[in-house]
N, C-alpha and C positions, 0 to 999 in steps of 0.2 A: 353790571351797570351798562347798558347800552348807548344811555344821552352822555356820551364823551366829548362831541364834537358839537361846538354852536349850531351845526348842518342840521344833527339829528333830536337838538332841542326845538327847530326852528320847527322840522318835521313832526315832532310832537304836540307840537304849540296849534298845528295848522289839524292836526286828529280830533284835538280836542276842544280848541276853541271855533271849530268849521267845522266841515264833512268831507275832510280829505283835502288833495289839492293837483292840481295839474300844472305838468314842467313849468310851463311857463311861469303859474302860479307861484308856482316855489321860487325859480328865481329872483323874482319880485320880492318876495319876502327875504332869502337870503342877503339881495342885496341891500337890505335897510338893518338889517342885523338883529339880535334877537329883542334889544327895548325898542329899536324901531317897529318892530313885527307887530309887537304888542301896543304901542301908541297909536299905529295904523289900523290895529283891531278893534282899539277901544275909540275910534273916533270916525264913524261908518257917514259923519256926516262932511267928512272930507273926502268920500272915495265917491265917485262920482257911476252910481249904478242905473244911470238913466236905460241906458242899453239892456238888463232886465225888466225893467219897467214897461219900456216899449214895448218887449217880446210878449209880454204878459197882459196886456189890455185888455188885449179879447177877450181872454178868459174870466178878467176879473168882471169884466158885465157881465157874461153871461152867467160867472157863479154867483148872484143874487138870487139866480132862478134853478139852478140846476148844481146838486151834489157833487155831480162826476166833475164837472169843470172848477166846480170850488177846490175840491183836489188835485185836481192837472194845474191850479194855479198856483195852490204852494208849492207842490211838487218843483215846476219849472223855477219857482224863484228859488229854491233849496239847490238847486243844479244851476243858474246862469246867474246868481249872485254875486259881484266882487266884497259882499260886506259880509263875509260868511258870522263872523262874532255875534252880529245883529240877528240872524236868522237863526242861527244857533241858539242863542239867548229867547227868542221868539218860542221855541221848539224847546226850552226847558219851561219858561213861564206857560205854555198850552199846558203843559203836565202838571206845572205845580196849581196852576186856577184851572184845573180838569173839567172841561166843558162839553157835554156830549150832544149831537147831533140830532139823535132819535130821541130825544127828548125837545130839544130846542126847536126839532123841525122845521127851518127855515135857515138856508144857507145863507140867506142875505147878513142874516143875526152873528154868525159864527164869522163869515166875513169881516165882519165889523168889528166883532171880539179881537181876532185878529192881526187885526191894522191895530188895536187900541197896542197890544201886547206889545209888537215892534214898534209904534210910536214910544211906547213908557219902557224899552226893556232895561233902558241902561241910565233912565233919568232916577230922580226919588222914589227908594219903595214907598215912601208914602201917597207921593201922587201915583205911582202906579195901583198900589189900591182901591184908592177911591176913584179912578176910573175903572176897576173892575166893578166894582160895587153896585153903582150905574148903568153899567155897561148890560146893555138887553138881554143876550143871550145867558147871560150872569143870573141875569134877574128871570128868567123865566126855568131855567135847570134848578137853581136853591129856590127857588119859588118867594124871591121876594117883593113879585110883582102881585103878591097878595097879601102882600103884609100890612094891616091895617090893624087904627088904635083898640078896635073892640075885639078883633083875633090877633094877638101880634102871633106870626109864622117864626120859628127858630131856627132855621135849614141854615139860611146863611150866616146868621148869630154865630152858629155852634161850629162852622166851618171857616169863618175870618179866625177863629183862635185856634180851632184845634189843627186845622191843616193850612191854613194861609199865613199865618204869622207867629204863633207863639209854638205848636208843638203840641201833641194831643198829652191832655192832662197838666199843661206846663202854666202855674200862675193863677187861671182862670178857675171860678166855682160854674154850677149849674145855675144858680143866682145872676152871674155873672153873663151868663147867658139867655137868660132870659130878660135883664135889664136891656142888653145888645138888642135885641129884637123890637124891644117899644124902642129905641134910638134910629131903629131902620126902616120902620113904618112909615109909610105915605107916599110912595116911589110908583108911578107908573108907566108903562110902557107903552106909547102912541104908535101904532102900525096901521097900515097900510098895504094894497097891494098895488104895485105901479099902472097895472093895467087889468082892465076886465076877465083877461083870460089867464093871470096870473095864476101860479102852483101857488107861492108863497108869501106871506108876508114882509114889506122891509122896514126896520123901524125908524121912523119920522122924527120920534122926540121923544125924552125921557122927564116926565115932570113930576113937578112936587104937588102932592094935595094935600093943602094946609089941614081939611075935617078931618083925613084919614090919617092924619099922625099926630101920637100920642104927646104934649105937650107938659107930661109930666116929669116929676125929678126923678133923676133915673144914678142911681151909684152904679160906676163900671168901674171893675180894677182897684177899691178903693177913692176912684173918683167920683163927687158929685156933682148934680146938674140940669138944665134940662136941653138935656142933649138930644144933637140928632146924628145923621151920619156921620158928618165931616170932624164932628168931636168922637165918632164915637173911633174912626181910623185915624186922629191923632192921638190918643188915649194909649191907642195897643201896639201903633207903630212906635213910642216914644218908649217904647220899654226896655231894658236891654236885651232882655227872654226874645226878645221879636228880633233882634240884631242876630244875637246867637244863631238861632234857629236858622235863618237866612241864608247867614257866612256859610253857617254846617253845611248846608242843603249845596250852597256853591261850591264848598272847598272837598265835597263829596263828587257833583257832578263833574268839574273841572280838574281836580287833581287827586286825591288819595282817599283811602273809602273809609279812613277812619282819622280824622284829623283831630289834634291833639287839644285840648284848652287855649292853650298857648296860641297857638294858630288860630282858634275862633275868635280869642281876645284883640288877633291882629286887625281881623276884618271887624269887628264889634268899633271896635277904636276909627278906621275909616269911615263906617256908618255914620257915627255920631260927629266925626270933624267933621266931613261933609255932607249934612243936610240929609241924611239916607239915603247917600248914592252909590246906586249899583255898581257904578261905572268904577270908583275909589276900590270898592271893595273888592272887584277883579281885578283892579291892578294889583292890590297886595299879594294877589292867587296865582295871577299870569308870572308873576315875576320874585316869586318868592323861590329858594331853593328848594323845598319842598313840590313844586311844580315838576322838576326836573329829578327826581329823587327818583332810586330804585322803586320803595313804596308807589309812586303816583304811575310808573312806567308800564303797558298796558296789561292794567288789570281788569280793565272793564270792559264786556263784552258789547260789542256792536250792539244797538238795538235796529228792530227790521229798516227802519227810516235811513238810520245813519249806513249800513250795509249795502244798500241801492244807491243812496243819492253817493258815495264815494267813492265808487268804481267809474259811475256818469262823469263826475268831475273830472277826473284823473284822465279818462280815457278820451272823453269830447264828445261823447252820445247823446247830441241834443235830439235826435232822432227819435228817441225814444221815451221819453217822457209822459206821455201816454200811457205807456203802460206800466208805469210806476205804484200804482193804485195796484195791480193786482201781483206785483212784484213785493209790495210790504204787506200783502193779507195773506198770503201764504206761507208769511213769516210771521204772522202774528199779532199783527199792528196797521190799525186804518189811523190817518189824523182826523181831529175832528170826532172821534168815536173811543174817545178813553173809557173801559170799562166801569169804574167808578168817580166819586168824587176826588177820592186819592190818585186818581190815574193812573199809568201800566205798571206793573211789578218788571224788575229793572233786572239786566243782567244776569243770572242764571236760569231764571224764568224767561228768556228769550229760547233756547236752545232745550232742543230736542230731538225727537228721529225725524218729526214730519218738518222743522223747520230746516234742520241740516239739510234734507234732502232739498227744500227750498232755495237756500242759499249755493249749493250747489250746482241746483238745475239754472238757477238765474245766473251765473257766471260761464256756465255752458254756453247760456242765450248770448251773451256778453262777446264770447269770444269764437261762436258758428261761424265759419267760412261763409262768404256771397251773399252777405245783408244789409248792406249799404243802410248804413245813420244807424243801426241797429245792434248792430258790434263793430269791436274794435276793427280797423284794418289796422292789424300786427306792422305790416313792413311800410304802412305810409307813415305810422308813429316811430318809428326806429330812425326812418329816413329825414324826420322833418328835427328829429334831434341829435343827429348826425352820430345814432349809435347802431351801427350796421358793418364797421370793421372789420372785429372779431366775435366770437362766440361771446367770451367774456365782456367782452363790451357791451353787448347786447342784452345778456342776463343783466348786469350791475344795471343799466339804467331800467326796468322792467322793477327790479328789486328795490330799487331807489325809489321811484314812482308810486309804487302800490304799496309796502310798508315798509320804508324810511332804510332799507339794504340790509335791515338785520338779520340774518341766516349765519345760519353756521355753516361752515368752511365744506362739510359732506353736504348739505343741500347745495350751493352755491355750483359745486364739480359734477351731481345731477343733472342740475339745470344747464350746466354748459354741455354738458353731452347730450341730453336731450336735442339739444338743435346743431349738435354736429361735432360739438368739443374741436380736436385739432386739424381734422377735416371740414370743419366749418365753412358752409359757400351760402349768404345771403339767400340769392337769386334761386337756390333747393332746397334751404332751409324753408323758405315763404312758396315756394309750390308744393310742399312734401305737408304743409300743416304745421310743421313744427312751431313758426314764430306764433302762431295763433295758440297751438298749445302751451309754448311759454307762460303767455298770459291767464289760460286758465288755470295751470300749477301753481301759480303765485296766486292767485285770487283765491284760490281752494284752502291756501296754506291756514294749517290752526293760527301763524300769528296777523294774518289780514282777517281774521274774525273780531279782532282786539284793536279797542282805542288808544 
């Protein structure tokens, strides 16, 4: 068991509810202690992130128009974020409402999708639903920007139940599904391009056409009526099957890979005290023992996203952000381009020869001598955290930093040799390469693979 110490739950806390975290960062969080950590994570609308905002303007105009900056803008907020929970959260609901690009074609759209996702991530699943539902980019991947009363379309029907809320097979007939789809009819997508010489469309308005929707009684779930949307995601979200499925998905992503009844009935029970909210429901996760458990302790392997963007964090390479995009394609994973409706296959399907070599060669680049904003400089990070003493000093904050000091006592006497052991001299240690290779040995290590 390695979370012994509130330091190394805090550290955990920050793996998984973030994308790592940097000294400074940590302190921060240390000092507010572990239910402080977690009330500051669950409440991003007290942490004051204007200072990512700003950095990111430019980008966010010009990704209406253009793919590549649509992604250097997430990228950048995933790295100069102080609300990492929120982005976090943003970056699991992209997976679970799996929205893909080359279909959508229009960055402006997936934009949008985006802001919706980090607006609702932490408010009611149910309003977060029915703003995906709506939501353009939504409506043009399940194709329910063609759902009308004389064809009703099933795409998004058959995917609000079987992957958005209930669990494939779980509750729902094929009836069931086809009832959902005359409920979803009449929805369409108003675009526009801003200017003459525009790539893409941006969408203007999303309205209802009273002719194209079907106005009859429709049974969902047992329920009848003449439903339309907004009935038809209170219906599925009021289920407890939709609660279940939910918690699973969270107490999967955030803590243990196989969590028990008991523990889904804990977050089921917050869903329904408070209104469907996410926010209840990860508090029971954040701060449940289970959280902290051997079981939940890092079993999960990096995916390409989290792999990049928390080495950036840790180290302070805002320099490089840029070339983040082709730092997480050579691992496997573009955002915005999930293979399927169900989105990436998680954890062991990360990892292979051509990825390892990936994550490798990117921690190389991380830590190459003479690249100013592009890798670390080793001895101005040691010096600005007053860990440049002795060897051991050195190693332990390096170790602390990048995955939370856990090593065994033979790596730990490696790595103080490495840069000099009891001949250890800063000033030959950082001209010989050594503090630079520090950094790469620990970032190479099998357990900086793991959240």
């Amino acid at each position: 068991m390695a979370l012994s110490t509130e330091r190394q739950r805090i550290q955990h806390l920050l793996r998984r509810a973030g994308f790592g975290y940097s000294a400074e960062e940590l302190r921060e969080y240390l000092a507010l202690g572990l239910e402080g950590a977690v009330d500051r994570l669950l409440s991003p609308e007290r942490v004051d992130d204007s200072a990512a905002d700003a950095a990111t303007a430019v980008l966010r105009d010009a990704a209406f128009q253009d793919r590549q900056m649509l992604l250097s803008w997430w990228h950048s907020r995933l790295v100069l974020t102080r609300r990492p929970l929120l982005e976090k959260l943003t970056y699991f609901w992209h997976d679970h409402f799996a929205t893909g690009i080359r279909k959508v074609n229009a960055p402006g759209f997936m934009l949008v999708q985006n802001e919706t996702l980090r607006a609702g991530a932490l408010g009611p699943f149910r309003d977060l639903v029915q703003a995906i539902t709506r939501d353009p980019a939504m409506m043009v991947w399940l194709d329910n920007r063609a759902n009308v009363a004389s064809a009703p379309n099933e795409n998004y029907a058959r995917e609000i139940m079987e992957l958005f809320c209930l669990g494939e097979g779980v509750l729902y007939t094929e009836r069931d599904i086809k009832e959902a789809a005359r409920a979803l009819t009449g929805w369409r997508v108003i675009a526009s391009k801003p200017a003459p010489d525009a790539n893409f469309p941006v969408a203007t308005d999303v309205v209802f056409v009273p002719r194209q929707f079907d106005n009859g009684v429709k049974t969902i779930l047992g329920q009848t009526g003449r439903f339309g949307d907004e009935d038809l995601v209170r219906i599925v979200t009021s289920k407890p099957e939709c609660a279940d499925y939910i918690g699973g998905k969270l107490w999967r992503f955030f803590a243990v890979p196989e969590p028990t009844g008991e523990m889904i009935a804990r977050t089921t029970r917050a869903y329904f005290a408070h209104d469907t909210s996410i926010r209840e429901m990860l508090r029971v996760i954040l701060l449940s023992p289970e959280m902290y458990s051997d079981a939940a302790y890092r079993w999960r392997i990096k995916s390409p996203v989290e792999d990049v963007i928390h080495p950036l964090r840790a180290l302070g390479l805002t320099g490089r952000m840029a070339r983040i995009a082709r730092d997480t394609q050579a691992q496997g994973q573009v955002l915005f381009d999930p293979p399927t409706p169900a989105g990436w296959n998680w954890d062991e399907a990360w990892i292979n020869t051509n990825t390892l070599l990936a994550r490798a060669n990117l921690m190389n680049d991380l830590t190459r001598r003479g690249r100013p904003a592009q890798a670390v400089d080793a001895a101005a990070l040691l010096q600005a955290n007053g860990a440049t003493r002795t060897a051991e000093e050195a190693v332990d904050f390096v170790l602390d930093l990048i995955v939370g000091g856990d090593v065994d006592p033979a790596t730990r006497a490696l790595l103080i040799e490495h840069i000099g052991g009891m001949h250890y001299d800063f000033a030959q240690a950082n001209r010989s390469g050594a503090l630079q290779g520090l950094f790469y040995l620990v970032l190479t290590m099998p357990l900086a693979q793991l959240a």
